[in-house]
C-alpha positions as CSV (number, residue, x, y, z in Angstrom):
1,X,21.4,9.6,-6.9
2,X,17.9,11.2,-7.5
3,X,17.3,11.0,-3.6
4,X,20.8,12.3,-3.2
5,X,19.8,15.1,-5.5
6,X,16.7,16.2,-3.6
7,X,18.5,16.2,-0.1
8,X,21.2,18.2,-1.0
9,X,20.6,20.1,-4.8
10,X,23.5,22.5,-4.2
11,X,25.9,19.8,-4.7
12,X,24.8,18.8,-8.4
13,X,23.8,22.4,-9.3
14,X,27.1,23.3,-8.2
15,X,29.4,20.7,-10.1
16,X,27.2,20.9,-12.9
17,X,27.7,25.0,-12.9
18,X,31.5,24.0,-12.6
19,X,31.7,21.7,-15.4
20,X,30.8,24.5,-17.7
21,X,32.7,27.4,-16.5
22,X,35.5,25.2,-16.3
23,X,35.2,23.8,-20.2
24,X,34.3,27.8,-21.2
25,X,37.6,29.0,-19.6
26,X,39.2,26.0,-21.2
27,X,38.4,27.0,-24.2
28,X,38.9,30.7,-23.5
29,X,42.6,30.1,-22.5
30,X,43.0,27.5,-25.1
31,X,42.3,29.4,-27.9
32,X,39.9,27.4,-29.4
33,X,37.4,29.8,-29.4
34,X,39.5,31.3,-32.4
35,X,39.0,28.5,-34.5
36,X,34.8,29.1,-35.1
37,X,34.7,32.8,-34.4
38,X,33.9,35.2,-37.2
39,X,35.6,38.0,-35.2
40,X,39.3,36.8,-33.5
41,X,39.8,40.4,-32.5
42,X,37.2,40.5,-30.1
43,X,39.3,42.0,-26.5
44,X,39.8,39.8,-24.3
45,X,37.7,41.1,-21.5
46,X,34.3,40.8,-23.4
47,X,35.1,36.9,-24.3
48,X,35.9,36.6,-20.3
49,X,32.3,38.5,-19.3
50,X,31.0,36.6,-21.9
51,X,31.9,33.0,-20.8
52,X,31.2,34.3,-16.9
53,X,27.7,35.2,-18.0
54,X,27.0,31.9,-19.9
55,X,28.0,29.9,-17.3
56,X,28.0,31.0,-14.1
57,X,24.0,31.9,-14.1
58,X,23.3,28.0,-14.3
59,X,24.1,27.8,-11.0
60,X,20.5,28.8,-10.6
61,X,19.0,27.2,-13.6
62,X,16.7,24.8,-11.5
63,X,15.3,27.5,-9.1
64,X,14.9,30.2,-11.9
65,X,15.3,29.4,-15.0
66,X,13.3,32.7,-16.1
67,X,15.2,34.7,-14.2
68,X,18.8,33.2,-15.6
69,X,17.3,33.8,-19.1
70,X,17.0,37.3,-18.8
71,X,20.5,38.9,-17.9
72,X,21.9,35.8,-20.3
73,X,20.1,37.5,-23.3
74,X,21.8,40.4,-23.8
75,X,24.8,38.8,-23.4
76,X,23.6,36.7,-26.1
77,X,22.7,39.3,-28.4
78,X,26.4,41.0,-28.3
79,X,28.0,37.4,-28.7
80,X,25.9,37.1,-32.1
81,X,26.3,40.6,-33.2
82,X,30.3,41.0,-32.3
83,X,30.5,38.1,-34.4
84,X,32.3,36.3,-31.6
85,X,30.3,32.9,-31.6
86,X,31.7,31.3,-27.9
87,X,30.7,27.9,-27.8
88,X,29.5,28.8,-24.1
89,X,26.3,30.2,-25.7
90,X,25.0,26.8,-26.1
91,X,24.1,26.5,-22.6
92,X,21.1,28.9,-23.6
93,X,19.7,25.1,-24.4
94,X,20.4,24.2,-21.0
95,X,18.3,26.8,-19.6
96,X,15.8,26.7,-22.0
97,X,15.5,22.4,-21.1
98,X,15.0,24.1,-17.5
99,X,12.4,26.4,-18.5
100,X,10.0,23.2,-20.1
101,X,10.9,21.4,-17.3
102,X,10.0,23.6,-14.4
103,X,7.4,26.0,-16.0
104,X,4.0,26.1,-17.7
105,X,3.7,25.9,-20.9
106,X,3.0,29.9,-21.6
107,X,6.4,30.8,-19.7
108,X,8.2,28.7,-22.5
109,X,6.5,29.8,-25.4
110,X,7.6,33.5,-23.9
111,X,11.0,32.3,-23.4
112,X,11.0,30.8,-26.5
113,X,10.1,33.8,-28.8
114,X,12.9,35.8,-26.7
115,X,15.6,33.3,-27.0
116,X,15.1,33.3,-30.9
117,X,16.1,37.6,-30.9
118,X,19.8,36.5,-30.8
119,X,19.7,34.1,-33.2
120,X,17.7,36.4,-35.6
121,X,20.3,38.9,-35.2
122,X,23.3,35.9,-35.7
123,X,21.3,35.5,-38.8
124,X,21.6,39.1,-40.5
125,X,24.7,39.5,-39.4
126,X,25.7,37.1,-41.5
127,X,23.8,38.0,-43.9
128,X,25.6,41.4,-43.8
129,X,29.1,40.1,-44.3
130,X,30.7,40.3,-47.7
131,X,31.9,36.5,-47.6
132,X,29.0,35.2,-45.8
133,X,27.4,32.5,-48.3
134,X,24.0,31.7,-46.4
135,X,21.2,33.3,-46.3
136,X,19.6,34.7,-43.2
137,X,16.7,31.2,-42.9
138,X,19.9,29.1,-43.6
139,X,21.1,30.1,-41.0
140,X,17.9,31.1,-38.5
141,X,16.3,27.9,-39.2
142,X,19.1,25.3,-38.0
143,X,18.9,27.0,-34.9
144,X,15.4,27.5,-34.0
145,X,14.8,23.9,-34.7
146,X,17.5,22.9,-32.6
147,X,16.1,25.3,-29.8
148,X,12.5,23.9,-30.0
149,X,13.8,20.2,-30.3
150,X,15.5,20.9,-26.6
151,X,12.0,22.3,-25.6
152,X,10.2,19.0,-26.3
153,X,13.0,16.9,-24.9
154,X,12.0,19.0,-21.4
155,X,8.3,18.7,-22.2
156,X,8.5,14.7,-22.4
157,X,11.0,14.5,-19.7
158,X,8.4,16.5,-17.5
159,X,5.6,14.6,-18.5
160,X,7.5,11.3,-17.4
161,X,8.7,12.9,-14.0
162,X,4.8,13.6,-13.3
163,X,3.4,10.4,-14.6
164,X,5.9,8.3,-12.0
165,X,5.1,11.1,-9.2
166,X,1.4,10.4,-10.0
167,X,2.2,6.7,-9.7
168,X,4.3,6.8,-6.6
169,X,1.5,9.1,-4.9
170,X,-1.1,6.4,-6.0
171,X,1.2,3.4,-4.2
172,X,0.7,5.5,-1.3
173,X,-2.7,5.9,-1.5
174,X,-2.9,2.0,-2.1
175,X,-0.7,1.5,0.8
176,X,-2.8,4.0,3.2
177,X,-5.9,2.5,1.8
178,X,-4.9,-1.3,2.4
179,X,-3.6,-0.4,6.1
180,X,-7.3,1.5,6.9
181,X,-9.2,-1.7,4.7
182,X,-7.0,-4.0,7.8
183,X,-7.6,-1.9,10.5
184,X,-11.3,-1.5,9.3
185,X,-11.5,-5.4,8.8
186,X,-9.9,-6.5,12.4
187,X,-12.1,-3.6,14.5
188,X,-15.2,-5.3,12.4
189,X,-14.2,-8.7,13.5
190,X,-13.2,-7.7,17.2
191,X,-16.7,-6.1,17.7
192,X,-18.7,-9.4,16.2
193,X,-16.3,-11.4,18.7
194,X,-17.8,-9.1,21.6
195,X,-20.7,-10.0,20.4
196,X,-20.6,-13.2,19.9
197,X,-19.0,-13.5,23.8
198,X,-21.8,-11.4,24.7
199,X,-24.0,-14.2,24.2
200,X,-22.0,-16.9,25.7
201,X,-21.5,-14.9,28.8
202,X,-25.2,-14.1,28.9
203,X,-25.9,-17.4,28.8
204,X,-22.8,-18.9,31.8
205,X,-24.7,-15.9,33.9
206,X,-28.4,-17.4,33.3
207,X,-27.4,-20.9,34.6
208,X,-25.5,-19.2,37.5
209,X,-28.6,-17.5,38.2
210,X,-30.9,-20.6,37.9
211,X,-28.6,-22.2,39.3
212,X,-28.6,-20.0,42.7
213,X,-32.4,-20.1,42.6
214,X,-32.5,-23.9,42.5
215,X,-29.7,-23.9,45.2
216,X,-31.5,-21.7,47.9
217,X,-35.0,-23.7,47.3
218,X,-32.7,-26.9,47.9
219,X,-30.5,-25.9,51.0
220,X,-33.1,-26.0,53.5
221,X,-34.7,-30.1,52.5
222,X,-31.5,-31.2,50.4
223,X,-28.1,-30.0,51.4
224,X,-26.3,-32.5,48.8
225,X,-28.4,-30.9,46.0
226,X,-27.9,-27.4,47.1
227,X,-23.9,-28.0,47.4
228,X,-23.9,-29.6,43.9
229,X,-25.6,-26.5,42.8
230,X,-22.7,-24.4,44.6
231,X,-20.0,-26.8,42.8
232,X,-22.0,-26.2,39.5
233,X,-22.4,-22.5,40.0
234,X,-18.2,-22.2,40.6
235,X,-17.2,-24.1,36.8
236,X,-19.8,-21.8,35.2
237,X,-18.6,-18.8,37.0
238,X,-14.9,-19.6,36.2
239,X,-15.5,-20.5,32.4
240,X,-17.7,-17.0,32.2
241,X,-14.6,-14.9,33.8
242,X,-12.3,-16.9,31.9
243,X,-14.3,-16.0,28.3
244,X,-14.6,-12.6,29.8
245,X,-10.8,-12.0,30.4
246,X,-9.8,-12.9,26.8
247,X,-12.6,-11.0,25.1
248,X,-11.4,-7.9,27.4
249,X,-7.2,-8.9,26.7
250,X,-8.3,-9.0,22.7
251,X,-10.2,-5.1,22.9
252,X,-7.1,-4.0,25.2
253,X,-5.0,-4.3,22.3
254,X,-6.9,-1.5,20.4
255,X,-8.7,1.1,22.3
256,X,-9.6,2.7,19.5
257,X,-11.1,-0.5,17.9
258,X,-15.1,0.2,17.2
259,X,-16.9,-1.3,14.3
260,X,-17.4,1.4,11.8
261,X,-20.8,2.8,10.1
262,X,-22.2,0.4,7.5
263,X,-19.4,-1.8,8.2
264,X,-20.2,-5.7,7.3
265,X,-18.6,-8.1,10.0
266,X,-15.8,-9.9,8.1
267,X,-16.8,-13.3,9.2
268,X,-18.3,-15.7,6.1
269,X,-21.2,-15.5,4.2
270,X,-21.6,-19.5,4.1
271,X,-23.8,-19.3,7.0
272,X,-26.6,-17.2,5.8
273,X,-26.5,-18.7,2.6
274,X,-26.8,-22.4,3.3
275,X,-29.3,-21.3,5.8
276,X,-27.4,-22.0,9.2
277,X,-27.9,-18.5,10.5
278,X,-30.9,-16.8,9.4
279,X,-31.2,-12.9,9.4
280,X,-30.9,-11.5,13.0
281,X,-28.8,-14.2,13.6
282,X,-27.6,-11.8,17.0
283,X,-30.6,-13.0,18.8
284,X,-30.5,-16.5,17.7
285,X,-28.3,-19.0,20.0
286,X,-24.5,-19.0,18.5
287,X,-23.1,-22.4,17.4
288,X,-21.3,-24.7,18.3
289,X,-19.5,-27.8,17.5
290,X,-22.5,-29.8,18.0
291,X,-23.7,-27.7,14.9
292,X,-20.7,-29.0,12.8
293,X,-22.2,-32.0,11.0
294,X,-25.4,-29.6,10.0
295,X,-22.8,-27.0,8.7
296,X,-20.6,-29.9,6.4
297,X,-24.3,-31.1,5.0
298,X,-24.7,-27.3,4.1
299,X,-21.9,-27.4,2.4
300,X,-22.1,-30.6,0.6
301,X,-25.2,-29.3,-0.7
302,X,-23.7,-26.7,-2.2
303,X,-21.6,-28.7,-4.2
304,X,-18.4,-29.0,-2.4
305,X,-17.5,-32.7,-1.4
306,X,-16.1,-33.1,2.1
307,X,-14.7,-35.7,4.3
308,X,-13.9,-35.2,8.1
309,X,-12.1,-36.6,10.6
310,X,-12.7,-36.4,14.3
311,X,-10.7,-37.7,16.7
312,X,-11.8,-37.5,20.7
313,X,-15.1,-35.3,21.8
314,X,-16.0,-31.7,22.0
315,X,-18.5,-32.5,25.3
316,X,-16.0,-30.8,28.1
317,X,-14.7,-27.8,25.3
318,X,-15.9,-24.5,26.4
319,X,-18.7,-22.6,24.3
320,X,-16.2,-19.6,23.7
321,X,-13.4,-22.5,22.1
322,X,-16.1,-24.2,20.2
323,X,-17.2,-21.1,18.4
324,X,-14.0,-20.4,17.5
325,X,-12.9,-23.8,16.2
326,X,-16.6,-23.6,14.1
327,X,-15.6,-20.1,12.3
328,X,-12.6,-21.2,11.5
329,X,-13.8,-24.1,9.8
330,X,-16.5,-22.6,8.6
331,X,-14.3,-19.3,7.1
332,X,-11.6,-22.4,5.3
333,X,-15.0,-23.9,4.2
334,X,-16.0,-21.1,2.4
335,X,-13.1,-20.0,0.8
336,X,-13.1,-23.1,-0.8
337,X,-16.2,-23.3,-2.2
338,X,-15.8,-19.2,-3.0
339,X,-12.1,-19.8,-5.0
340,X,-11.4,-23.4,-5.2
341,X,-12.8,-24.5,-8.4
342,X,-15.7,-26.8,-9.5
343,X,-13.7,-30.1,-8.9
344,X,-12.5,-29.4,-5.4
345,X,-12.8,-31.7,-2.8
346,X,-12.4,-30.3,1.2
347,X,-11.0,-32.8,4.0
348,X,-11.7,-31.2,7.7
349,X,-9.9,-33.2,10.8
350,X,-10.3,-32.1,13.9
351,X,-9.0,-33.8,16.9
352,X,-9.6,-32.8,20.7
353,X,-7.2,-33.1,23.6
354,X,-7.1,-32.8,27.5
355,X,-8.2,-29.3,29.0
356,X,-9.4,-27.8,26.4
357,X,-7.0,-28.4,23.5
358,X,-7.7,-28.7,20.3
359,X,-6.6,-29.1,16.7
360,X,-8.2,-28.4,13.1
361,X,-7.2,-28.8,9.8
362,X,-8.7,-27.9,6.6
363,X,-7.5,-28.9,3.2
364,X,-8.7,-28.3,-0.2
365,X,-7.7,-29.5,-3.8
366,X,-8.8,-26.1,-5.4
367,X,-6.8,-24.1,-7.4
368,X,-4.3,-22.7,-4.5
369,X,-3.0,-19.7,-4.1
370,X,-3.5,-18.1,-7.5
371,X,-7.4,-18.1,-6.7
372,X,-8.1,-18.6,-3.1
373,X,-9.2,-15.6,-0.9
374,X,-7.5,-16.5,2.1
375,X,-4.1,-15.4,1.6
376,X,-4.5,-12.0,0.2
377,X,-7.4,-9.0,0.3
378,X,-10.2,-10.8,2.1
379,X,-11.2,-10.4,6.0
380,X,-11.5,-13.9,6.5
381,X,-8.4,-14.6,7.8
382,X,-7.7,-11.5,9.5
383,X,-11.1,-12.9,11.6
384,X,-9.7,-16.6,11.5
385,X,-6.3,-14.5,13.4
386,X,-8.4,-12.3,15.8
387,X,-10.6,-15.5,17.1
388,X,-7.2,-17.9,16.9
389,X,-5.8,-14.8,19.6
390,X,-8.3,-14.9,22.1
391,X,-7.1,-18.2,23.5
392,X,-3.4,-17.6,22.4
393,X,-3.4,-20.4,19.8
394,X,-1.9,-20.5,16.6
395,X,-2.8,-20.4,13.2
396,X,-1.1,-21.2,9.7
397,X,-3.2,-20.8,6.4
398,X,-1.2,-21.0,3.0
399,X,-1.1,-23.2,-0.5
400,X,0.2,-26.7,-0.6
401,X,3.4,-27.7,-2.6
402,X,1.2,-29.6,-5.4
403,X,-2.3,-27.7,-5.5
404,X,-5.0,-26.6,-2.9
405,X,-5.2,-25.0,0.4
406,X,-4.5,-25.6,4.1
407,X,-6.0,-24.0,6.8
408,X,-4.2,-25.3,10.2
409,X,-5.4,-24.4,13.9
410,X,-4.5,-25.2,17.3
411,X,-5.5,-23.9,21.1
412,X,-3.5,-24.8,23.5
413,X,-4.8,-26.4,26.8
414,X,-7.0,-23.8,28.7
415,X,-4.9,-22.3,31.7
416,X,-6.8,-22.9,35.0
417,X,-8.7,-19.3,36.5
């Protein structure tokens, strides 16, 4: 209704305007204005210009209440002075609920100390007439307190309108924040890849330039040596072309992608800390799976029991497939020992299949998804997705039914360049 109310405000300011001309005329035609009124002579054309001047100004009472208030005082101060009392001159609360609710606190103050002139002159009046038994603050009184009570109803209903605006502008924030933190976190990641690929390209190139060298030396005395050189220089060629064509399919995806100022690459901090990848570890050789044993003895080391499982060899897996497979296990690794608790235990199985495949699994009996990093505000999985991407393989990462965590990835067989 409120989001009604906001698209079209005519239609409530309209039926609202309605509901009170029609219950003034009601009353009007009724004759039960008759009943309260000190003055049941009162011609009929000043209770008719009084109840269209009550009522038919609300129609405005949102937009301006000040302005409504104004022409409706008058009107006001003959109602109390005629002695003629129309119910109808209640909705002066109404605009004065309007006036807290819409202005500052100075306009109501001001709107206040006007409203109160025709209830000051109710008050005499009665004060004036030979049966009245009141005095003029029995009278006043009542009705200023009434008056000021609908002023704080407006101020606390204001105050709650702007505290829940203030909290729906900060969910946006949040929102806009946590989509930037994401896009911040994958362009990050995407440029360490690069790097990363940077290196293992540089390297495929080296051999197919050593390679060459060796070959030309050998064509002339050896011909079998120089075409094994040839045969050698074509795998490496393809494997570098092949690593290059991901790494340039992943950056396609967001031109806009670079790594921001100051901006630390999301990967984990295990590495530096157990001493696998010292500082300026971007001129330093990047591992590989070989290094996987050295990086589950860092671990151990720092507390965090693990048993693995390997099942077939990582010889024939390409560099670019076994760096990926090592962050990945080496981002689950770290989560653990980051969130899972001082009596969890890791299991890592990793099993290699034909061309290229291959699958790992990380488990943990930490603390699950109440603690553990990987499933909410950290980069590491938003890394563990970017790297999974670049050879189209899949990964899952999410609590177990009992307790702990489970990291699962899989590359599919490498499609032939």
């Amino acid at each position: 209704m409120r989001a009604f109310d906001r698209r079209h405000p005519l239609v409530w300011d309209v039926l609202v305007t309605g509901f009170f001309v029609t219950a003034a005329f009601t009353d009007v035609l009724g004759g039960g204005w008759r009943y309260i009124t000190q003055n049941p002579q009162a011609p009929t054309w000043l209770i008719v210009t009084l109840s269209l001047g009550f009522t038919v100004p609300l129609l405005w009472r949102r937009t301006h209440p000040v302005a409504i208030l104004l022409p409706m005082l008058p009107l006001a101060v003959v109602n109390a002075w005629t002695g003629t009392d129309l119910q109808s001159s209640l909705t002066l609360l109404v605009v004065t609920f309007n006036i807290a609710l819409h202005t500052a606190l100075r306009t109501l103050l001001a709107s206040y100390a006007v409203t109160m002139i025709p209830i000051v002159v109710d008050g005499f009046r009665n004060a004036t007439e030979q049966a009245a038994d009141q005095s003029p603050d029995q009278t006043i009184v009542p009705q200023a307190t009434r008056l000021a009570m609908v002023a704080i109803v407006g101020i606390s209903y204001r105050t709650r309108q702007e505290y829940l605006a203030s909290l729906v502008e900060r969910a946006a924030q949040l929102e806009v924040e946590r989509d930037q933190q994401a896009r911040l976190a994958t362009a990050a990641e995407r440029t360490r890849i690069a790097r990363e690929m940077h290196d293992i390209i540089g390297h495929n190139l080296s051999v197919i330039t050593s390679l060459a060298d060796g070959g030309s030396y050998a064509a002339a005395k050896n011909p079998e040596r120089a075409a094994q050189a040839l045969t050698a220089i074509g795998t490496t060629s393809r494997q570098a072309l092949g690593e290059l064509r991901r790494l340039l399919d992943v950056l396609r995806t967001d031109p806009s992608a670079t790594e921001p100022p100051g901006a630390e690459p999301p990967g984990p901090a295990l590495g530096p800390a157990l001493g696998l990848e010292p500082p300026g570890m971007e001129m330093a050789p990047q591992p590989s799976l070989t290094d996987l044993d050295h990086l589950i003895e860092g671990v151990r080391s720092a507390g965090l029991p693990v048993r693995t499982t390997i099942h077939g060899y990582a010889t024939a897996l390409p560099p670019g497939r076994q760096l990926t497979v090592y962050r990945v296990i080496q981002e689950a690794l770290t989560n653990t020992l980051k969130h899972g608790g001082p009596d969890a235990t890791s299991t890592v199985s990793v099993s290699y299949g034909n061309g290229g495949a291959v699958t790992a699994t990380v488990t943990d009996t930490g603390r699950g998804s109440t603690a553990h990093g990987n499933g909410t505000g950290g980069r590491g999985l938003t890394g563990m997705r970017e790297r999974t991407a670049l050879y189209g393989g899949t990964l899952e990462s999410g609590p177990l039914p009992d307790h702990g965590w489970r990291v699962h990835l899989h590359l599919p067989e490498e499609t032939p360049q």
